[in-house]
Structure formats: structure tokens, C-alpha cells
N, C-alpha and C positions, 0 to 999 in steps of 0.2 A: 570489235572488233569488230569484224568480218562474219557475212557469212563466207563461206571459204571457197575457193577458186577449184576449180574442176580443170581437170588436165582436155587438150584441145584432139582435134579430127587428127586421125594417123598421120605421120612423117609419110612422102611420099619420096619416092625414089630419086638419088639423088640426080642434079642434071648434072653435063656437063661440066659446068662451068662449078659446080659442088666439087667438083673431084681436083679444078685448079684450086679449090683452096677458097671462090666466091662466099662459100656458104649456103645453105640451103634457100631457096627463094619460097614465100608463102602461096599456095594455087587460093587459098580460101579463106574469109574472116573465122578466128576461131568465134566459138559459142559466147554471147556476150556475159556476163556477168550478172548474174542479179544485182541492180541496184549500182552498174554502171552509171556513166557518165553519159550526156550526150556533150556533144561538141557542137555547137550552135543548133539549135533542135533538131531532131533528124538523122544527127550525122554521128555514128557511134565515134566515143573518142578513141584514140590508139591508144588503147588498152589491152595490157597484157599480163595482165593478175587479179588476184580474187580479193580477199579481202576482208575484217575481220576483225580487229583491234585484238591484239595478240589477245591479250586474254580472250579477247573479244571473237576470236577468230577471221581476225585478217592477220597479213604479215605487216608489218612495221614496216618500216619505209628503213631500207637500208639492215643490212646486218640478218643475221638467220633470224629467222622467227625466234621470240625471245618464247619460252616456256609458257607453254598456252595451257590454259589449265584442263585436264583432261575429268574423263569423267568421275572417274577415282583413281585415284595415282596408285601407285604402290603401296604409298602409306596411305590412302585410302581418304587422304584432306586436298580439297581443294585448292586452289588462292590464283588469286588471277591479275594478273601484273599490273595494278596500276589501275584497276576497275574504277575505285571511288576517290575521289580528291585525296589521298591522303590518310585515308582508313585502312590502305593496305599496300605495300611496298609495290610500289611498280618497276616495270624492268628496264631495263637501261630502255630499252625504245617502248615507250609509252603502251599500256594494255598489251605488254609482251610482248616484247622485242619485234623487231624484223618480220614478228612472226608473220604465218601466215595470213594474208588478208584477211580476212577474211573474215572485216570483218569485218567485225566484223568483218564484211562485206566478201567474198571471194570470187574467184573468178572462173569460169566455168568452160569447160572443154569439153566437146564431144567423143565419149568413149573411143576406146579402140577393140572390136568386136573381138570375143576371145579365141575365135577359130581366126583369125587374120591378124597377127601380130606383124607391128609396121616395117616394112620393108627397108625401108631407107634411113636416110635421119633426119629428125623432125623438122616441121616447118617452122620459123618464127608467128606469133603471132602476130597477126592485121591489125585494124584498129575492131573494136570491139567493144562492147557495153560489160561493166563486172558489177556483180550485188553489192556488192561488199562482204557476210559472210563473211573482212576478214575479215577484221577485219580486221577474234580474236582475230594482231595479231595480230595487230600483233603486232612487238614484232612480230600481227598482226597476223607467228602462223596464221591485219587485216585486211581474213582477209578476211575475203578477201575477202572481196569482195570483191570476193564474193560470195552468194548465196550456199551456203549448204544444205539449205532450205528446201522443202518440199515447191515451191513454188517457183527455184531454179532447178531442180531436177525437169520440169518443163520446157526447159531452153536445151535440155539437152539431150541427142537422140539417146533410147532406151538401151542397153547391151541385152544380148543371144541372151536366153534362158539357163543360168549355170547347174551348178550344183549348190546345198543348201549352205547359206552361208553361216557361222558358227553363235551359237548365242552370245550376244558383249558382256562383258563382267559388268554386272552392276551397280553392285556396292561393296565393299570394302570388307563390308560385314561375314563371319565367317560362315554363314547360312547363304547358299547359293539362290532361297527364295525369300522373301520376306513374307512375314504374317498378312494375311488378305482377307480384308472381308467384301461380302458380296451384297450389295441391296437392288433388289428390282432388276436385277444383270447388270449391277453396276460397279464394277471391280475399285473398291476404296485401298489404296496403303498404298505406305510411305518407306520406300527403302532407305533399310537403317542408315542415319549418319549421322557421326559423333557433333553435338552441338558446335559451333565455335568459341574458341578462345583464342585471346589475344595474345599468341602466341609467341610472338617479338618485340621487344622493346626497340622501340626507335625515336629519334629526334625533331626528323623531318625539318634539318633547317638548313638542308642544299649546299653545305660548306665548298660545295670546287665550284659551284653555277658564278659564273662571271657576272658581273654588274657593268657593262659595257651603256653607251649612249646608245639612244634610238634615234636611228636615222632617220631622216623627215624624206623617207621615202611611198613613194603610192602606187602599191600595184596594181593590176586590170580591173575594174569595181571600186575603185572607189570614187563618190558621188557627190555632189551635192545633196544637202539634207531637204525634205521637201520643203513647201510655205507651211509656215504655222510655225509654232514655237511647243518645246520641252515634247515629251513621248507624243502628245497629240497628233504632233505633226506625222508621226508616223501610224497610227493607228486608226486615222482617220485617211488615211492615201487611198485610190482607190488602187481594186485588183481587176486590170484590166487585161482578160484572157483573151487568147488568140488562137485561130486554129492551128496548129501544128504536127508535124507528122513524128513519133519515134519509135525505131525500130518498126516504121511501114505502120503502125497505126493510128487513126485518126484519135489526136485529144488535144488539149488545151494546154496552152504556153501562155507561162507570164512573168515577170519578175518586179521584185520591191523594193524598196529602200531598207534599211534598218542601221539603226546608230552604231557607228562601228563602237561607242564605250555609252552604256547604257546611264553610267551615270553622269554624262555629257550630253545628252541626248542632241543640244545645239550643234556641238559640233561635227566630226569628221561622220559622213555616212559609207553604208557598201552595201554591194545588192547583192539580193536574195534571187536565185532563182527557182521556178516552181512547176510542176507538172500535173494537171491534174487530168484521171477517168471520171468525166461526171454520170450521175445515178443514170440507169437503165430503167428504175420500176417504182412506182410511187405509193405511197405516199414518201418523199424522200424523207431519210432520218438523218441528214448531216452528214461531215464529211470524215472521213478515218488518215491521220495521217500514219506514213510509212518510213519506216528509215531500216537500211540494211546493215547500219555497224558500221567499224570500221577499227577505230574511230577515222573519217575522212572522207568515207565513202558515199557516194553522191545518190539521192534517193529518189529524181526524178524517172530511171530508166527502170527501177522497181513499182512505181507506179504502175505503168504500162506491163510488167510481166507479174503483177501481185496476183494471188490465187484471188479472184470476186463472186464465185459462186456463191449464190445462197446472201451474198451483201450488196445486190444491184442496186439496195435503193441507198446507199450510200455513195457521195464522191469518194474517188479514191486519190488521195494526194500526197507526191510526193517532194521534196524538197533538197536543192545541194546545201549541206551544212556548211556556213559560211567557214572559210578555209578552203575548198574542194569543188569541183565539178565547175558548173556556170556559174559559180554563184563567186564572188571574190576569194581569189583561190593563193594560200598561201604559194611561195616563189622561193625557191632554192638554185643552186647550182646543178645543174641536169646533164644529161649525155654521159661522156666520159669522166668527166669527177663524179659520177656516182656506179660507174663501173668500176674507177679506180678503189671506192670506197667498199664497194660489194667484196673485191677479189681480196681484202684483205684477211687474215685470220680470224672469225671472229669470236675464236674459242682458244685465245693465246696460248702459246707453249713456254713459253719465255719471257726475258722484261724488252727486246728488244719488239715483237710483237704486239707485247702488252701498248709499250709506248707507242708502234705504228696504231693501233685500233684507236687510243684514247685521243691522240692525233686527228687522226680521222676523221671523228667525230665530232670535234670540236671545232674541227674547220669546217664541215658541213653546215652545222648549227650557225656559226659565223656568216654562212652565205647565207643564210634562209634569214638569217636578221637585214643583213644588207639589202636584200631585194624586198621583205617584208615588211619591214619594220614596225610600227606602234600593233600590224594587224595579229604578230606574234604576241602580245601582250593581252590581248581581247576575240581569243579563239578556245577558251574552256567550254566546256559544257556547260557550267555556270550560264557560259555566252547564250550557247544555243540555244536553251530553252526560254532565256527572255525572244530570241528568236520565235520560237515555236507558239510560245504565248500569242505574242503580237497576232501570226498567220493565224492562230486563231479566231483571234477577235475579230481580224479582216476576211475572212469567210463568215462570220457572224454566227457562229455556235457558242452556245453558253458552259458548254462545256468539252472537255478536249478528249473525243477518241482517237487511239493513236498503238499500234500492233508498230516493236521496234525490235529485230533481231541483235544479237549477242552485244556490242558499244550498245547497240540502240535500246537495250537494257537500261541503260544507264542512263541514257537522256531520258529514259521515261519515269527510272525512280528518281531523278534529278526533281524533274518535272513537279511530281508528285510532293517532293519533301517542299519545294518551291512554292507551289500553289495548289496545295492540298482541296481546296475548296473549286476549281475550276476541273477537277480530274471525273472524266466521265467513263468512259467502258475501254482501260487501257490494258493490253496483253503484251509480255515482254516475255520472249523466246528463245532460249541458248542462254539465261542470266549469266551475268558476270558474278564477280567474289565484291560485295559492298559490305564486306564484315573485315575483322582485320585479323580474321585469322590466314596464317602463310603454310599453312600444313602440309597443304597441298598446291605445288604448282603447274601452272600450264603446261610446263615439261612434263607432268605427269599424265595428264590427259594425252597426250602425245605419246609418251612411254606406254600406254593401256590400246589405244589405236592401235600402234604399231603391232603390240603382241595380239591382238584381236586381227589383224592385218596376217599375221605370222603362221595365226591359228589357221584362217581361209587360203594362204596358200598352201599349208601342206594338204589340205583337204580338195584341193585341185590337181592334188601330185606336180605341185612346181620346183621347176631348177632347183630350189634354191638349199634345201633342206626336205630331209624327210621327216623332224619333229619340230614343234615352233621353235625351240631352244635353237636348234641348228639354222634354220632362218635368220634367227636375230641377231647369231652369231657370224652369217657369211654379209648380215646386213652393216653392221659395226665392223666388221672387218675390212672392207670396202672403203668404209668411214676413215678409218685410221689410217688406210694409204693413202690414202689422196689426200691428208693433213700433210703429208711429206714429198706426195708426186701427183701431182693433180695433175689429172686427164687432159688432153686436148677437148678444148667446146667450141670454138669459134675462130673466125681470123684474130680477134684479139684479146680474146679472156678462156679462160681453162674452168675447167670441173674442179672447184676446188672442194676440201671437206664441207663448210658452212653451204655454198653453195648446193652441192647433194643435200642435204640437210632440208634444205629447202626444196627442192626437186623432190624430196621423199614427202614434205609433210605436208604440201599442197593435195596431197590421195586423203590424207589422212582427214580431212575433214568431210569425207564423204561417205557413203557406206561402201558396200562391199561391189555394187554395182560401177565403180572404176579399178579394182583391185588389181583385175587384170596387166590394165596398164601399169601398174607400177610394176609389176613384176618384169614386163617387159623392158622397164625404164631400167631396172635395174641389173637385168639379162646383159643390157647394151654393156652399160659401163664395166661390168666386171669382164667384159669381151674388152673392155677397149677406149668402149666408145662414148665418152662423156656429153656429147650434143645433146640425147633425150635428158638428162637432166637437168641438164642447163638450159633445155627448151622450158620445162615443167617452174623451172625456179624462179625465170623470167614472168611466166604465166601469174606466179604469184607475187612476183612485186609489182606490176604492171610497167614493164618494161615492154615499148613497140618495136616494131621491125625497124625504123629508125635512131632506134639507141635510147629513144625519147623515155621517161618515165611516167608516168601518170602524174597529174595531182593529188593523186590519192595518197601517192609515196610520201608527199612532205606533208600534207595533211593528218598522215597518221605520229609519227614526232610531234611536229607542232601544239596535235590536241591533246596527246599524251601526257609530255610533258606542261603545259599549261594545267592540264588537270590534276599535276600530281608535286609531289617533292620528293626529296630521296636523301641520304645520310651520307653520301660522296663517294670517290673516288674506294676509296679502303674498304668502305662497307660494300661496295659494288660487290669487289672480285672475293672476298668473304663469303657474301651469301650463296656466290657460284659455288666455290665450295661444299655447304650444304644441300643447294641444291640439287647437285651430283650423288648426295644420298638420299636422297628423295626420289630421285627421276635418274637413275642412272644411264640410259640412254639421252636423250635429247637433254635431259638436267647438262650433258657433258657438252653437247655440241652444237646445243643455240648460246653456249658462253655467257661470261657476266653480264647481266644487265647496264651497259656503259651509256648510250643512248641519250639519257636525260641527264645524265651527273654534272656535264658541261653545258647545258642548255643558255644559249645568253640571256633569257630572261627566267622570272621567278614563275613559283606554280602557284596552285591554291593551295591554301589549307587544308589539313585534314575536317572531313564534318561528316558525322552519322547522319542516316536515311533511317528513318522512320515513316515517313509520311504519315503522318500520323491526322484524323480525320478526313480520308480519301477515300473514294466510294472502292468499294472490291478493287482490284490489282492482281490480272491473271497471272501466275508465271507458269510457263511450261520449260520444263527440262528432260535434253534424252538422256539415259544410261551410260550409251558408249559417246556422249560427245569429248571430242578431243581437246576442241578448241574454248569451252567453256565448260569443265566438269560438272557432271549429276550437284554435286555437293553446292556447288554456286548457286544454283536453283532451291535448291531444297533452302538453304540459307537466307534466300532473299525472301521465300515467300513467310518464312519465319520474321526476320527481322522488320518487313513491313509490316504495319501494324493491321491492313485489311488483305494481305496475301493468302493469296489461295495456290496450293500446290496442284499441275496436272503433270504427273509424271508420263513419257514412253522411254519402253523397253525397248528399244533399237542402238542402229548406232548413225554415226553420222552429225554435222552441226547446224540448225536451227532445223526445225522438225514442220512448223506449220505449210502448207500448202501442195497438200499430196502426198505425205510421207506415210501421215497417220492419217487412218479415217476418222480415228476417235479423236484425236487432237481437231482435226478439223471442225469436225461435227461440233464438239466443246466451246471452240473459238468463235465459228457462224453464229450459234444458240446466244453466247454472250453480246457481240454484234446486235446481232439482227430482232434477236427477244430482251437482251437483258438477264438471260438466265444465265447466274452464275454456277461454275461447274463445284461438282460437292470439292472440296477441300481434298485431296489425296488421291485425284482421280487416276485410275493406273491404266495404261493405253499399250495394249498388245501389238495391236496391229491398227 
């Protein structure tokens, strides 16, 4: 996933030409994205969402964010749509639906001051760089990616000083603190959670995925392979970097070949492109790569905003995951077939509905083969990190440092179980669910935000309710009507349910420091006025002011589904079911996981993560994340065999780069000394 997308600068008042019905015109690029894109160096792409790899915390490309796994759900288990090949049910759009970017990767928006609620109705966004943060998320609730991260909290101005915001629930557990022990002031424990169990049985043999031809089509990147013959030839390329400017600062631009099918190496190739901050301070120690989630989310424009304090004598580098950004970027059907596809229900009511969505989605997948083709087949994570190997070797480190928010979790335990003996000082941030337990889903972490959301408004004395129960209650209410009369949004699309859905959980990956805004967002609508949401919703699937969608949209399917399998059509809208008693909010109205059930190519196999003989394996997990629940964290740093737990007690998704001082301090230490952090490390503040 995603880190997750952050809502943009205040709506300005409408013009003229807003009140013929034009729509509102943007004065300003909104906030870019952690781990955005650029658009030929330099030039942010028209981006307009966060990102996350639903579970992941992006939104999914298309469709609400599918159930991003929160930090403790209800039931108090995590699961995260589609995290690991195969180990755990993914959602119909791959690491969680639609969800929010964010993720990975998300997309990031500059507050709306809480003494100045927006006057007008919202701008669209510009073009724009997103983290990803989703990018859970998602249905990528990825995002988004963007950043939820401490490190995109940077990109974004600060909000007025409020009132305190409420503690996040943090475990499941019926004890509000867990057991803590103290050494040298160093706070060790592990907030209770139930081990995993393999809680579902499943088949995982894709019964509706069509077996269509692959068209002998080539989209933008693809290359000739270099001279030389079998992986040589690309490992031996050179990395010819160039000055480049993004997001106004000076660094290095380069891009490389790599096999579009590794075990072809002769044949078809596609480029890679790459970003890098080289060292400030020496003696250099090598380079750390970066990725913000997604899954899809482009990791060169996180290079450039990565927190580097304390790690100057490292390059900082980062990379488009081939699918996404500059780099060979998967190619769907865009504009208006993807608005057409957004506006439909995607939490059915009926079979006629049911059959519009399955429709839908099937014909999208159809496009994205059409213009894709064979690069649909060889865009897994699997893919990536023979990618990420390679870049290794072609910077010339013997071993791979590499810090990956929420998806980018997952390329790093990929990584790890992959080339266990190449793994050097790697930290994975907002973890995904790589066990196969479904206990808990993304919808739940999303269902736990929201009431932690519900808590901080009434404690601001807002519209909306005077106890959180009456909050969630006027919040779902809202929800239900516009399932039946959806609001005016634009000259050609409406506030529909899903759509809110996703206008609401774009907040949700953040802390309390956007909260405001939502409240606002959702002031409008129940006056009326469905634009801020439909501003916010856009934000998270990165939709431009031009209609345009990101690459990060089709990128987040694409990887998902190659990543994963799923047990078809029946079992889809089954598990909805379920998971409506798990997450009965968002469980209800990011809808079945459809997304992948039709996908025209096949996924990988299921395969356990161990990594087993890998040097340490930092994970950090927050409490309130939404878009990757506590229990994903706690789970992974178990199930790897050198995992080390650091937990914070906050809320919000992907935590390193300013959130926490102590997460930071933790991460620099392991960087920059080598010292691993004790095993249970627990981070206040």
C-alpha cells in the first residue's frame, strides 16, 4: 500500500463561471505526495491521490478502498487484503481494494486551518507528486500514496494548535495498557495480540480469472536489452546519473534496463527509473533504498522528501516500481471509462448492480491487457525485487539497505525471503498482514480510525454529534443516502456512497492533525454539498484536474492482482458478508472484493516469508494505523525469523520521519551504527 494521501489547501470561493455549473478552477498545486511521481524529472505528474496498497494503505485503483486493515479492528485481528502472494485473501483490488492509496503510498493535502473552514467548494487538484502511503489501498484506502508518514507530514503545512487529541485504541486486548518493562529508560512491551491462525480455508485457483491471449503489445519503456547475453548484460550496464531537478531540488537522475521476464533475460527488456540524494558526509556507508507503498507508487519523488537527518553519509535512492511512474508504466483505459467505473456502486444492493460492478471490472482488466500486455504477466513483487537486487549490485553494495512503507513492507520481506544472504540493515514501516490469518481486516483498521476520528470530534464540540456513537451514526447515515441519491459533485459525476467512502478515508490515514477537515468535508455534504468529497476522493485515487488518472491507479490492480489469487466470483461476495461482521462500517461500504476475481491474467502462488538467515529486520508498527493494523506489525516481526518489534503508540499510517522521535532516533541508530533496537521497543512520543 500506500502511504496515504492527505486532503489538499482550502476550497476557494467559488468563481463565476463555478456558479454556471464550469466547476471549480484549481489557484494552486495541491501538497505533493510522498513518494509521488515525477513526470519527466522535475515536473510533478498530475497527481491527485495518495496511495497505499490497500492493505497497504493506498487506495486501489478504481472501486472504494477495499478494507485496509486497521489497527485493531473490532475483533481485534488484523488481515490485509492481498499483502503476501497468496498467504492471505486479497481484495478484489489487490492490498485492499480501491482503497486508499496510500500506499501504500498517499497523497497529501495541505490542511484546512481549524478557525477557517473552506469557504467555497474545493479546488481540484494540479499536478502533484503523492508518496504513496497508499497505497494500503489499497483498494489502496494506495495510498496513497501517499505518505502517512512522518516524512510526508513535511510536505505539509502544520494545523493552529487544537485541543488534545484522544488516546488510539491499541490493542484489542481487554486491558487499556499492556505489561511494560523499563531498562536504562527504555520502555520494552508488546501490546497483546492473539498469535495468528489460519483462519480460512481457501483454494486459491482463481476459477472466473479468464485465460485470454496476450497481445504483442508495447507500452512506453519497453527497450531493447543491452549487449551482452543472459542477466550479465544487465548487471554489468552502467548507472549513468545526471543532474536533475525534483520538486526544485538539486539530485541525480538515471534510468536502466531490466528484463521485462527474468527468466528470459535475452529477451523483451523495460526501464527502470531512478532518483537518487547522494551522501552529505563521509566516510560514506552506502546507499538506502526507498519505496513508499502502494502497491504502484513511484519512489523517486520520496527520495527527495525522505527524512536524511542523522543518515548524510548515505545515498538516498529512490525508484518507479516497474508498472508505475517513469519507469514502464502499466496502461489501462483512463479519463471517462474510469469515472464511468468509479460512479458505479461498489457495495451492490442487488443482482442488477452486482452484475454492473463485476462488468465493470472486467472490462477494465480487459483494457489494461489490451494496452499492456505480456508487462501484466511480469509486474509481481516477485518482479520487483529481482529489480531491486539488480539496482543493487549496480550501485555496488554488498548488501541491500532499504526503509519500505506499508506494500513496501512487502517488497522488503519479499526481498529478504528471496536473498536472505544479500539483506543488510532493512526497516519496514506500517507492515502489511504476510501470515494468513483474515481475522482482522483492513475495513477494520478503517472502522477503529474512524471511531478514534469520532472520539476527536466530539472532543472539539463538532456539528456532528455530541457522543462518538452519535458521530458514526450521522456519519453512516449520510452513507446510506447517497447509496440511493447521491449528491451533485461535478459537471459530470455525483457524491455517490463509495465515493464518500473514499472522501472519508483519505483523513483516515492520518492523525488527528487533518481531522478538522473532514469534519468540514462532511458539514458540506450533509448541507448539500457533495464537491468536498468528491474533491477528497479524487485526491485519493489520483485523479487530475484533467480527468487524467495517475499511473499509480493501474499500477495498484495490476500489482495486486499478479501478486495474489483468489477463490472467485462466489467466494468474493461471501466474504463481504463476513466481513460486515468484522468491520461493520467500512466492512459494509468498500463492498466485495471484485477487483481481481476477473483479472485476465494468473497471480502467484501462495509462499510463506520467513526469511530465514537475514541479518536483523526492523519492523515498526503504529497502534491507530488504519491502513495497515498494529497486529500486521506485531505478526510480521514474529513470523520473520530475525524480526525485531518497535512499536508507537499514536495514530496515523507509516510513523518514521517526524512522527516519532523515538521511532526515528531507533531507525537513524540502526542506519547509521548498526545498532539494533531491543526487540519490543515501545515509542510514546
Amino acid at each position: 500500500m500506500s502511504q496515504p494521501p492527505y486532503p489538499s489547501p482550502p476550497p476557494e470561493e467559488p468563481t463565476p463561471s463555478d456558479a454556471q455549473g464550469a466547476g471549480p478552477q484549481p489557484s494552486s498545486p495541491v501538497a505533493p505526495r510522498a513518494g509521488g511521481q515525477p513526470s519527466s524529472y522535475g515536473q510533478p505528474a498530475a497527481y491527485g491521490q495518495p496511495g497505499s496498497y490497500g492493505p497497504y494503505g493506498s487506495p486501489g485503483p478504481y472501486g472504494p478502498p477495499q478494507p485496509g486493515p486497521s489497527h485493531l479492528g473490532p475483533n481485534g485481528a488484523l488481515q490485509s487484503y492481498g499483502v503476501v502472494p497468496g498467504v492471505q485473501r486479497r481484495p478484489a483490488s489487490p492490498y485492499g481494494q480501491q482503497a486508499t492509496r496510500g500506499t501504500s503510498g498517499p497523497a497529501w493535502v495541505a490542511p484546512v486551518p481549524a478557525t477557517q473552514p473552506p469557504s467555497g467548494p474545493p479546488k481540484r487538484s494540479q499536478a502533484g507528486l503523492v508518496v504513496g502511503v497508499s497505497a494500503l489501498l489499497v483498494l489502496s484506502l494506495v495510498i496513497v500514496v501517499a505518505f502517512a508518514g512522518g516524512y510526508v507530514q513535511k510536505l505539509v503545512a502544520q494545523p493552529a494548535a487544537s485541543s488534545p487529541v484522544p488516546t488510539p485504541t491499541a490493542t484489542s486486548a481487554p486491558s487499556a495498557s499492556p505489561t511494560a518493562t523499563t531498562t536504562s529508560g527504555v520502555v520494552i512491551s508488546k501490546p497483546p495480540v492473539p498469535a495468528p491462525t489460519a483462519t480460512t480455508q481457501r483454494a486459491y485457483n482463481s476459477p472466473d480469472r479468464p485465460k485470454p491471449a496476450i497481445p504483442a503489445v508495447k507500452p512506453a519503456g519497453f527497450i531493447n536489452a543491452p549487449a551482452g547475453s543472459g542477466l550479465a548484460r544487465y548487471t554489468k550496464q552502467a548507472l549513468n546519473w545526471a543532474d536533475c531537478t525534483v520538486n526544485k531540488q538539486a539530485v541525480k537522475c538515471a534510468t536502466v534496463a531490466a528484463p521485462l521476464d527474468y527468466t528470459a533475460p535475452d529477451g523483451q527488456a523495460i526501464t527502470l527509473k531512478l532518483v537518487k540524494v547522494p551522501a552529505t558526509a563521509s566516510p560514506r556507508l552506502g546507499t538506502i533504498f526507498v519505496n513508499p507503498g502502494g502497491p504502484g507508487e513511484p519512489g523517486t519523488t520520496l527520495a527527495v522528501s525522505f527524512q536524511r537527518t542523522g543518515l548524510e553519509q548515505y545515498d538516498i535512492l529512490g525508484w518507479d516500481p516497474r508498472g508505475a511512474g517513469g519507469s514502464t508504466p502499466v496502461v489501462c483505459e483512463n479519463g471517462a471509462a474510469v469515472d464511468q467505473l468509479m460512479q458505479l456502486d461498489q457495495s451492490p444492493d442487488n443482482g442488477e448492480e452486482k452484475q454492473a460492478l463485476l462488468d465493470g471490472w472486467k472490462a477494465f482488466g480487459a483494457s489494461c491487457l489490451a494496452k499492456s500486455g505480456a508487462l501484466l504477466q511480469h509486474i509481481a513483487t516477485v518482479d520487483t525485487v529481482q529489480d531491486l537486487d539488480m539496482l543493487r549490485q549496480l550501485v555496488g553494495d554488498a548488501k541491500l539497505n532499504y526503509l519500505g512503507y506499508s506494500y513496501g513492507t512487502y517488497i522488503g520481506a519479499v526481498y529478504a525471503q528471496r536473498f536472505p544472504a544479500t539483506v543488510g540493515r532493512l526497516v519496514l514501516d506500517s507492515a502489511v498482514n504476510i501470515t494468513r490469518d483474515e481475522s482482522v481486516i483492513q475495513a477494520s483498521g478503517f472502522d477503529l480510525a474512524l471511531g478514534n476520528y469520532a472520539q476527536y470530534c466530539v472532543s472539539k464540540g463538532c456539528s456532528l454529534g455530541s457522543t462518538k456513537q452519535q458521530v458514526l451514526d450521522t456519519i453512516t447515515k449520510l452513507l446510506d443516502r447517497l447509496d440511493t441519491a447521491p449528491l451533485p459533485g461535478d459537471s459530470t459525476r455525483k457524491l455517490t456512497q463509495s465515493i464518500a467512502s473514499d472522501g472519508i478515508a483519505i483523513f483516515l490515514y492520518a492523525d488527528s492533525q487533518y481531522w478538522d477537515q473532514l469534519t468540514q468535508a462532511l458539514e458540506k455534504a450533509l448541507a448539500g454539498d457533495g464537491r468536498y468529497l468528491l474533491y477528497y476522493s479524487d485526491q485519493l485515487r489520483g485523479r487530475g484536474t484533467d480527468g487524467q488518472y495517475d499511473t499509480s491507479f493501474f499500477a495498484f490492480p495490476a500489482i495486486g492482482c499478479a501478486d495474489s489469487q483468489d477463490d472467485g466470483i462466489a467466494r468474493a461476495f461471501s466474504d463481504w458478508t463476513s466481513d460486515q461482521q468484522k468491520a461493520p462500517i467500512f466492512g459494509k461500504y468498500f463492498g466485495p472484493n471484485v477487483t481481481c476475481v476477473q483479472w485476465p491474467v494468473q497471480g502467484t502462488p501462495p509462499f510463506d516469508i520467513t526469511a530465514k538467515g537475514a541479518a536483523p529486520i526492523v519492523v515498526v508498527g503504529a497502534t491507530g494505523d488504519s491502513a495497515t493494523p498494529y497486529q500486521y506489525a506485531a505478526w510480521m516481526a514474529d513470523q520473520l525469523d530475525s524480526g525485531v518489534l518497535v512499536t508507537y503508540n499514536g495514530n496515523g499510517h507509516a510513523t518514521y520521519g517526524g512522527k516519532s522521535a523515538c521511532v526515528d532516533k531507533a531507525v537513524v541508530a540502526y542506519f547509521a551504527k548498526g545498532t539494533v533496537p531491543p526487540d519490543g521497543l515501545f515509542c510514546t512520543a
